[in-house]
C-alpha positions as a LaTeX table, in Angstrom:
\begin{tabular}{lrrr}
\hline
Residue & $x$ (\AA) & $y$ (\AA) & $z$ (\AA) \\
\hline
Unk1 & 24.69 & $-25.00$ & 14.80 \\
Unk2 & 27.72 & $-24.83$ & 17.31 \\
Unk3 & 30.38 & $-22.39$ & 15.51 \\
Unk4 & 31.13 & $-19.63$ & 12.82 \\
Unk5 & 32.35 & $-22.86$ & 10.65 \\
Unk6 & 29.26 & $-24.59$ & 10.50 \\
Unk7 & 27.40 & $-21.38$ & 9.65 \\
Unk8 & 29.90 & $-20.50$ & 6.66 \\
Unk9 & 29.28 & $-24.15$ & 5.75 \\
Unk10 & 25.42 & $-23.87$ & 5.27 \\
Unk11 & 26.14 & $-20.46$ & 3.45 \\
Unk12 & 28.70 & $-22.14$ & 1.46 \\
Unk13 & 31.05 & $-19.07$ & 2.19 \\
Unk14 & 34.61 & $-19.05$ & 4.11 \\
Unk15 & 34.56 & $-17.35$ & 7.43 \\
Unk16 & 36.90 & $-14.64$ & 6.35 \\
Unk17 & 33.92 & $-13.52$ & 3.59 \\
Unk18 & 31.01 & $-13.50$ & 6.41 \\
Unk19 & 33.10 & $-11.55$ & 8.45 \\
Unk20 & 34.19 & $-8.78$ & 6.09 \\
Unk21 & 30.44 & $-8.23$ & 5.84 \\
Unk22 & 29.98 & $-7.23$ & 9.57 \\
Unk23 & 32.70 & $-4.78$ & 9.11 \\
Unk24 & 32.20 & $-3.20$ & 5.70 \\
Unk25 & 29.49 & $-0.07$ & 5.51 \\
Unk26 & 29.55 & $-0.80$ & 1.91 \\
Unk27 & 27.14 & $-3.55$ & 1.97 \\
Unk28 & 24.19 & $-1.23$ & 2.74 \\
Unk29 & 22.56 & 1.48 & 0.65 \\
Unk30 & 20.20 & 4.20 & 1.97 \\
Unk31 & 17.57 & 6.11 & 0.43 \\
Unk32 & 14.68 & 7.87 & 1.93 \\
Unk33 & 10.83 & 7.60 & 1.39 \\
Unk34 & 8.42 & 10.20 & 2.32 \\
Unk35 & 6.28 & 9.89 & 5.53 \\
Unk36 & 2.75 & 10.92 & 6.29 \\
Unk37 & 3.32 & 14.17 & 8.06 \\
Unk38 & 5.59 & 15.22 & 5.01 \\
Unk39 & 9.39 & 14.23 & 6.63 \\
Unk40 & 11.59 & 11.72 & 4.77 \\
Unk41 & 12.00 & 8.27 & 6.67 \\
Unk42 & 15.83 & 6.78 & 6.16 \\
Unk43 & 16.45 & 3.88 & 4.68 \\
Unk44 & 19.30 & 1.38 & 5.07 \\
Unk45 & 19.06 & $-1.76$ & 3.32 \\
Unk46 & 21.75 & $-4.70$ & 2.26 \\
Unk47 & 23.27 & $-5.55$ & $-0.71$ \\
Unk48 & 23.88 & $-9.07$ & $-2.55$ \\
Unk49 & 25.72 & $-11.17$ & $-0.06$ \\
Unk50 & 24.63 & $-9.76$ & 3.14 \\
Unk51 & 21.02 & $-9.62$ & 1.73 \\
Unk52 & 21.16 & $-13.28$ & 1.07 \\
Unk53 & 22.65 & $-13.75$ & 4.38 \\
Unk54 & 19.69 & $-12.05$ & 6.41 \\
Unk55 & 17.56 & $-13.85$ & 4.40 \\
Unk56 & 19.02 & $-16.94$ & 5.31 \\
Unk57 & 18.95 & $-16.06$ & 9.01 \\
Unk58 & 15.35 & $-14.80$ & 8.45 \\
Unk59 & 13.74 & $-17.97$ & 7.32 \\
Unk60 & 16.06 & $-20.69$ & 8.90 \\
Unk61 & 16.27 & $-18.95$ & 12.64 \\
Unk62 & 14.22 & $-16.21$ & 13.45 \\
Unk63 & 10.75 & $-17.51$ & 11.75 \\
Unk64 & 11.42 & $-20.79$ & 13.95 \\
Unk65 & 10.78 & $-18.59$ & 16.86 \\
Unk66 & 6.83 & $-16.84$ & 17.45 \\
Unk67 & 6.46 & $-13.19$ & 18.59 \\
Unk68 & 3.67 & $-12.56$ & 20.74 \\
Unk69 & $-0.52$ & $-12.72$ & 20.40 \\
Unk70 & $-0.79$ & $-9.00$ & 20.05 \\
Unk71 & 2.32 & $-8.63$ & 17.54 \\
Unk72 & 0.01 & $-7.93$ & 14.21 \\
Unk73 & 2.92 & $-6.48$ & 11.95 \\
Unk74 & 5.45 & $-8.54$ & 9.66 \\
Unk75 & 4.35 & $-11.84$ & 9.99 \\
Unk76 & 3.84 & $-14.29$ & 6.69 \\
Unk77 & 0.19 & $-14.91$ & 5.75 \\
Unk78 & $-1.17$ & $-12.87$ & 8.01 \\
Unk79 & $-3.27$ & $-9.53$ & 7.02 \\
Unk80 & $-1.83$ & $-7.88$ & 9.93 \\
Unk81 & $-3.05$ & $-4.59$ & 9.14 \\
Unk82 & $-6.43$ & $-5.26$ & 8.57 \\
Unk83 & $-6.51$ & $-7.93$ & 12.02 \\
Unk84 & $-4.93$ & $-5.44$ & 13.99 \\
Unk85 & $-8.09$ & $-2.78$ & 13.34 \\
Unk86 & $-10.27$ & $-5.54$ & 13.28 \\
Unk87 & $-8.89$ & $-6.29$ & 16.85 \\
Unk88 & $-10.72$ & $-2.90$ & 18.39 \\
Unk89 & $-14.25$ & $-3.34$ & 16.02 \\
Unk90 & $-16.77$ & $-2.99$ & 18.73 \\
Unk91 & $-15.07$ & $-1.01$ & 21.67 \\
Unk92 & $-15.79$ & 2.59 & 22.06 \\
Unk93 & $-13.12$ & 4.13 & 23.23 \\
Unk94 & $-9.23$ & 3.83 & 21.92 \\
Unk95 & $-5.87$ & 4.83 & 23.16 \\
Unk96 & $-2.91$ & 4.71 & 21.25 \\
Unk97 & 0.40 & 5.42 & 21.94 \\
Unk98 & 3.73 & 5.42 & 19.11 \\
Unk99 & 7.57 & 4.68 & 19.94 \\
Unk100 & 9.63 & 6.92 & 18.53 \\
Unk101 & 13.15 & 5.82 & 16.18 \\
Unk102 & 11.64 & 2.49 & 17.02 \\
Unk103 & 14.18 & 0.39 & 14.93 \\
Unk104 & 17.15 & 3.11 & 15.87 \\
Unk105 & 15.93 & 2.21 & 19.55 \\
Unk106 & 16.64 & $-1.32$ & 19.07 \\
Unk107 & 20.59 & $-1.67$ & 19.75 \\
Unk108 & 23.42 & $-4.21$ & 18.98 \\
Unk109 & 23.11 & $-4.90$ & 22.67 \\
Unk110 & 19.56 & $-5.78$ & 22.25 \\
Unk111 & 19.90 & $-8.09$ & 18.85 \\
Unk112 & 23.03 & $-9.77$ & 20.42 \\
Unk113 & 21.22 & $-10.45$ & 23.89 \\
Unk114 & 18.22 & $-11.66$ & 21.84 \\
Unk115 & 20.55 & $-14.75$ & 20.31 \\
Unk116 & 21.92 & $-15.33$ & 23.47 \\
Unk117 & 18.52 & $-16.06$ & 24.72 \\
Unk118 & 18.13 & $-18.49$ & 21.51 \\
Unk119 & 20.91 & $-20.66$ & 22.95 \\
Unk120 & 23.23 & $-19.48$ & 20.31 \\
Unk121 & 26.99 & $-19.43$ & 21.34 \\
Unk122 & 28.63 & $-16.09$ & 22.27 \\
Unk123 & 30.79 & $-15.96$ & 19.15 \\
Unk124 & 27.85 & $-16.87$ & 16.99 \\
Unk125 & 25.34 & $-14.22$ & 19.16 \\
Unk126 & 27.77 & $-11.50$ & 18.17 \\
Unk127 & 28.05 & $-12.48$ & 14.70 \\
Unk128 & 24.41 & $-12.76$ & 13.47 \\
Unk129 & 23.70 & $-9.34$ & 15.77 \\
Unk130 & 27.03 & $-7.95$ & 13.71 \\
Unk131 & 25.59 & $-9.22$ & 10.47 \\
Unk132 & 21.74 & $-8.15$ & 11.39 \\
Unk133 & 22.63 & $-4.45$ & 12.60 \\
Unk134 & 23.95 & $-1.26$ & 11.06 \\
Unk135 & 25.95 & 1.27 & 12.76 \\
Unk136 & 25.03 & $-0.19$ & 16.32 \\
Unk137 & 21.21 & $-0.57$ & 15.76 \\
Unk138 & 18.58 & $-1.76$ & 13.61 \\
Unk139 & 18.35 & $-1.03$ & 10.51 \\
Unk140 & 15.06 & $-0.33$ & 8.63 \\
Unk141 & 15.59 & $-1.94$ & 5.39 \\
Unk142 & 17.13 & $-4.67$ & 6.41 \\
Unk143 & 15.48 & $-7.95$ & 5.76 \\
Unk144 & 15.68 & $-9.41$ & 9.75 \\
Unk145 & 14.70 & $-5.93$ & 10.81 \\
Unk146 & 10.62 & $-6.66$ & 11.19 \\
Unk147 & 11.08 & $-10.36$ & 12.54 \\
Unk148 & 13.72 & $-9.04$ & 14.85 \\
Unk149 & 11.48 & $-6.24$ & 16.09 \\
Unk150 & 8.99 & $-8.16$ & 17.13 \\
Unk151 & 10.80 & $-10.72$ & 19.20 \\
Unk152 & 12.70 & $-8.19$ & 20.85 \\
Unk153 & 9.20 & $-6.81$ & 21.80 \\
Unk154 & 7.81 & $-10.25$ & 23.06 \\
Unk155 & 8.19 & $-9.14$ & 26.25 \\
Unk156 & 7.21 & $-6.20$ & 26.56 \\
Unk157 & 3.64 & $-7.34$ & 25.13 \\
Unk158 & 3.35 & $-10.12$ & 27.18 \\
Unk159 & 3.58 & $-7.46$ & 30.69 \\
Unk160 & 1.04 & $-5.31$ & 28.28 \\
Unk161 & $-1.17$ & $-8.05$ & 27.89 \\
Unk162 & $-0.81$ & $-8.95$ & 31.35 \\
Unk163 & $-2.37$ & $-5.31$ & 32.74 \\
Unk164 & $-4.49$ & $-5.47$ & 29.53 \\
Unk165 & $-5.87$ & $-8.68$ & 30.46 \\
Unk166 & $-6.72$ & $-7.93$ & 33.92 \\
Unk167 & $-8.79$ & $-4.86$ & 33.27 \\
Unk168 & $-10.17$ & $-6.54$ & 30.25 \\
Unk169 & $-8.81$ & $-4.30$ & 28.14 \\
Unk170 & $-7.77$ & $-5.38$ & 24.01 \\
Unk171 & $-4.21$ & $-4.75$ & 23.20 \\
Unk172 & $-2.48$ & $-4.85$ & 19.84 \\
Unk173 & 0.97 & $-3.85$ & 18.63 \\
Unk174 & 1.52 & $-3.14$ & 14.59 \\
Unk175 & 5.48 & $-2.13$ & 14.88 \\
Unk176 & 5.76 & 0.65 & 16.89 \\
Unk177 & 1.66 & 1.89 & 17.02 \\
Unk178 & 0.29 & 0.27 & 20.15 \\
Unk179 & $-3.25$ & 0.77 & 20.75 \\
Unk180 & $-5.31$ & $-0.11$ & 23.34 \\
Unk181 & $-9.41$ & $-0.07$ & 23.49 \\
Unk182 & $-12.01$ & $-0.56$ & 25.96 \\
Unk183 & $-15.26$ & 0.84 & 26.96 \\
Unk184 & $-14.85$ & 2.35 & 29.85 \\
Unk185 & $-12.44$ & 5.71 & 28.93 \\
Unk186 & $-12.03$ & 5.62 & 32.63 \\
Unk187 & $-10.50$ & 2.88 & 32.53 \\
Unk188 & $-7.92$ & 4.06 & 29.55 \\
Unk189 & $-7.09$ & 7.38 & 30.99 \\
Unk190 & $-5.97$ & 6.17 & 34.41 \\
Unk191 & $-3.76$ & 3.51 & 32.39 \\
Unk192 & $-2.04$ & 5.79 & 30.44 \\
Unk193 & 0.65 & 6.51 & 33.75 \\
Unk194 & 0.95 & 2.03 & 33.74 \\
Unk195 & 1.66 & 1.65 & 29.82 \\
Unk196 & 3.96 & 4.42 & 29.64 \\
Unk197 & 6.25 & 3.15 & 32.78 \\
Unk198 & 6.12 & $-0.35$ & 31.12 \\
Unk199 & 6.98 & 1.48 & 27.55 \\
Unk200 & 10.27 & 3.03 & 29.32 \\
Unk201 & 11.21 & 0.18 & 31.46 \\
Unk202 & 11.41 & $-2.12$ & 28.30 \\
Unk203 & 13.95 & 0.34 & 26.94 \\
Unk204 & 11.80 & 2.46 & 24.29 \\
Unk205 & 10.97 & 6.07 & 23.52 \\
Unk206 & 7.32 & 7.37 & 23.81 \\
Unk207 & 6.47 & 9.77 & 21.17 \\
Unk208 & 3.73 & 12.46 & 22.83 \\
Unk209 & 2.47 & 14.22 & 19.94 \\
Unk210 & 0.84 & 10.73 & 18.76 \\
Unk211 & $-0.43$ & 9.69 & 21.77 \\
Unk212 & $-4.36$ & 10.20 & 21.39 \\
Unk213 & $-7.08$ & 9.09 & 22.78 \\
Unk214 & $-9.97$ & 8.51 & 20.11 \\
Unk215 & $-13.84$ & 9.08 & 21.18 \\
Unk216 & $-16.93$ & 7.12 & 19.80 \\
Unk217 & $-17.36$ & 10.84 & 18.34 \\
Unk218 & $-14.25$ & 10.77 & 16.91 \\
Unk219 & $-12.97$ & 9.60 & 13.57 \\
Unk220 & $-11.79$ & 6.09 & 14.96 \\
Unk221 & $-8.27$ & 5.31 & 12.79 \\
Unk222 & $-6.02$ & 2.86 & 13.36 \\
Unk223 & $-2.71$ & 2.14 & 11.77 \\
Unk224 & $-4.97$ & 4.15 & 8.80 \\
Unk225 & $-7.73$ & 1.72 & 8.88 \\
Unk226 & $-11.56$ & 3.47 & 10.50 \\
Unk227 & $-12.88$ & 1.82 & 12.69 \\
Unk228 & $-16.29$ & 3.65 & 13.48 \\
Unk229 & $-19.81$ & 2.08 & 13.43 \\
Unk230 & $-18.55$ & $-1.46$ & 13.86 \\
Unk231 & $-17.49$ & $-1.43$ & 10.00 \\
Unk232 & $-13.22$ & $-1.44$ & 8.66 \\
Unk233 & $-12.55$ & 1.54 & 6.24 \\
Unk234 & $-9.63$ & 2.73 & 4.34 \\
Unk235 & $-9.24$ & 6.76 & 4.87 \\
Unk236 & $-11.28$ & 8.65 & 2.34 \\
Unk237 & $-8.35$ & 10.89 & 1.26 \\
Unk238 & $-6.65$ & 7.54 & $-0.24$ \\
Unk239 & $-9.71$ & 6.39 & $-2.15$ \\
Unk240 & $-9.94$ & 9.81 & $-3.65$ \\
Unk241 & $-6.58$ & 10.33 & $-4.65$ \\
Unk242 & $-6.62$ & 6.27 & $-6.47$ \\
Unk243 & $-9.66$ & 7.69 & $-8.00$ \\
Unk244 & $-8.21$ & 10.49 & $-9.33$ \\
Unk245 & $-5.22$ & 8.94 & $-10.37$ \\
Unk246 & $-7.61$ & 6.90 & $-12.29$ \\
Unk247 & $-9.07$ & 9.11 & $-13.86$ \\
Unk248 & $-6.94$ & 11.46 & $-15.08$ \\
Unk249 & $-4.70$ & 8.71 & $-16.36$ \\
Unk250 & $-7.08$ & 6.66 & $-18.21$ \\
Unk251 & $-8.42$ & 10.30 & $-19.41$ \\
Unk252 & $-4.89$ & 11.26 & $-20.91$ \\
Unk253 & $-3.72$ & 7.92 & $-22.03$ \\
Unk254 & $-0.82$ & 8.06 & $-19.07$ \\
Unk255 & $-1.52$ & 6.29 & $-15.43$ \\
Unk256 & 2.28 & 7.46 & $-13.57$ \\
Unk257 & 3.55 & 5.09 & $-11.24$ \\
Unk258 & 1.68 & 2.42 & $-12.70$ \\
Unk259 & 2.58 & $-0.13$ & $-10.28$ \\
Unk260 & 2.74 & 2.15 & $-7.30$ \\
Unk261 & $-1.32$ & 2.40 & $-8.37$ \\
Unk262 & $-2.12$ & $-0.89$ & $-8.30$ \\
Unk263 & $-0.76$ & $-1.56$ & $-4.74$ \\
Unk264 & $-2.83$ & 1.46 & $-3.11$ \\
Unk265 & $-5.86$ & $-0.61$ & $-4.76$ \\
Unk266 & $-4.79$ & $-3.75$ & $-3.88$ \\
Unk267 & $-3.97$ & $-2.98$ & $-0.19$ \\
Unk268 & $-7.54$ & $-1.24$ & $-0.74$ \\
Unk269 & $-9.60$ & $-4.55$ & $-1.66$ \\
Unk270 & $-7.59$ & $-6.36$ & 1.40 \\
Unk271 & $-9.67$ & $-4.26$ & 3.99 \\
Unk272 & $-12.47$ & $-3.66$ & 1.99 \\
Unk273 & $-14.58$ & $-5.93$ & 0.84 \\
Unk274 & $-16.60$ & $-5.23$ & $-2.61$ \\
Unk275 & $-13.94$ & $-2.13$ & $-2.89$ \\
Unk276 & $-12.59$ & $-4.30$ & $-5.88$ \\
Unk277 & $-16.02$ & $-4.74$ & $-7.80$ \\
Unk278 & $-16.59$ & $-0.91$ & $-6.90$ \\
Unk279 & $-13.27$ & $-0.43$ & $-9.26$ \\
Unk280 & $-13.64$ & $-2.67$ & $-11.87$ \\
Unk281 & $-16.79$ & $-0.78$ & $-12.47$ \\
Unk282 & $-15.02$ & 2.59 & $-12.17$ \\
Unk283 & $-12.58$ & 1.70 & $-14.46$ \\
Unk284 & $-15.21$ & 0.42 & $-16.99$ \\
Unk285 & $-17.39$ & 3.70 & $-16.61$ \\
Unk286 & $-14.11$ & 5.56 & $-17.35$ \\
Unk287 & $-13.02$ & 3.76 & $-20.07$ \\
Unk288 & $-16.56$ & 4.03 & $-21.88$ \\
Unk289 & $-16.51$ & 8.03 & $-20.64$ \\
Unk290 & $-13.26$ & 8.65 & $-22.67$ \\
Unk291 & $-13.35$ & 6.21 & $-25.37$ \\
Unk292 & $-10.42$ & 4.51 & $-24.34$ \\
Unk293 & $-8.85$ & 1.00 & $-24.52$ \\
Unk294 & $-8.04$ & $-0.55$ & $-21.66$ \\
Unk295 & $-4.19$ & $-0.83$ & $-22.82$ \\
Unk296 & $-2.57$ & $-1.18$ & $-18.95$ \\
Unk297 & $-4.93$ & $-4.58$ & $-18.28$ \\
Unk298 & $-6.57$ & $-3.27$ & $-15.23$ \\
Unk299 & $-9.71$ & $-4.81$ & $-15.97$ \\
Unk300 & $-7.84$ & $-8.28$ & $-16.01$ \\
Unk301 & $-5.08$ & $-7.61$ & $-12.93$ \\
Unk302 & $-8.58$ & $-6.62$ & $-10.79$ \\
Unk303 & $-9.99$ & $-9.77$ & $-12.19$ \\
Unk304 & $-7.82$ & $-12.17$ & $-10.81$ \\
\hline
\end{tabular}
């Protein structure tokens, strides 16, 4: 693809349409979703056209293109989440460091200079990073927003993986949670000075308060996955509240958020093995228990 004209041509758009897209706020719409430590997280995603544009741009451009080893996060077919902990099984000591406004961090500059490096055309660089951006930076919500992420970070993982791989060290990025395990702490701790120069130098933010290092004494969590005793477990406080969920909604004929339900259990069974048996049978001892009917399907969703 040499020019704005061929690209309108595989979109089966004029020019004039794609480029009213870069310039028109319009096309996004934000909303905000609560995070862990009770904040709201912004976000800014597209609307008809330019969602069907990042898509195209998604899966005929960027997905032609790998991200690095240690990148666990976004990436089709892979259970990144669950490979990522898995990653650390074994080592006894973990350090792990967050970026902070990691897509805000991420700048025109960066997306642009990114599509340069793909051996796209200036005009066509600017466009895609115009059509892929928000306000000057990433947007989280947008559909190129993950991909993009991580090949922006390819390089700073592979001069990670370079110190990593010298001190024999395992190193893993999910987004912007970077951890790092070994078993010498030593080791980790006089590290910590190395990472965090590489961090800045690569243009990103360090955020202190979740920088921890985690102890064999410890409980071992990664990207919410424990990690202790060699075995991969979902955080207790999750299992408790599906469980409760459960029950009081089978109990009063009314399971809220139905569907939000069912993907706490099914991201459940995908690092737990047997956690899906372990509900079925819940579900049956709680139907029984209250004399109910099993009018949602659970039973039969689980089974599948």
């Amino acid at each position: 693809m040499k020019s704005i004209k061929d690209f309108a041509k595989e979109l089966s758009l004029d020019v004039s349409t794609i480029e009213k897209l870069t310039r028109d706020n319009f096309n996004y719409y934000h909303f905000t979703i609560p995070k862990g430590n009770g904040e709201k997280r912004l976000i800014t995603a597209p609307k008809g056209k330019l969602k069907v544009i990042q898509k195209w741009i998604l899966v005929n451009y960027l997905e032609k293109f790998a991200v690095s080893e240690c990148a666990t996060a976004f990436i089709k077919g892979k259970q990144g989440i669950r490979v990522n902990a898995e990653s650390h099984q074994g080592n006894k000591y973990i350090l792990e460091f967050d970026l902070k406004d990691f897509f805000p961090n991420i700048s025109f500059w960066d997306v642009q200079n990114l599509f340069l490096r793909m051996n796209l055309s200036q005009k066509l660089s600017i466009l895609f990073a115009k059509l892929c951006t928000y306000d000057g930076y990433l947007p989280q919500g947008a559909i190129t927003s993950p991909y993009l992420s991580n090949l922006i970070c390819y390089d700073l993982d592979l001069k990670l993986l370079e110190l990593c791989d010298y001190y024999d060290i395992t190193y893993t990025r999910y987004a912007d949670d970077l951890t790092f395990s070994s078993d010498e702490l030593y080791l980790l701790l006089s590290l910590m000075k190395d990472i965090s120069n590489i961090i800045r130098y690569y243009g990103f933010k360090i955020n202190y308060e979740k920088t921890k290092v985690l102890l064999p004494s410890n409980k071992q969590t990664i990207t919410g996955i424990t990690v202790n005793n060699g075995e991969i477990k979902v955080d207790k406080k999750l299992k408790r509240m599906v469980r409760a969920k459960l029950y009081y909604g089978i109990k009063n004929n009314d399971i809220k958020n139905f569907d939000i339900l069912l993907g706490f259990i099914s991201y459940i069974c995908s690092i737990e093995i047997g956690y899906k048996s372990k509900m079925v049978s819940y579900i049956k001892y709680l139907l029984k228990k209250f004399g109910k009917n099993d009018i949602w399907g659970l039973i039969n969703i689980l089974d599948k």
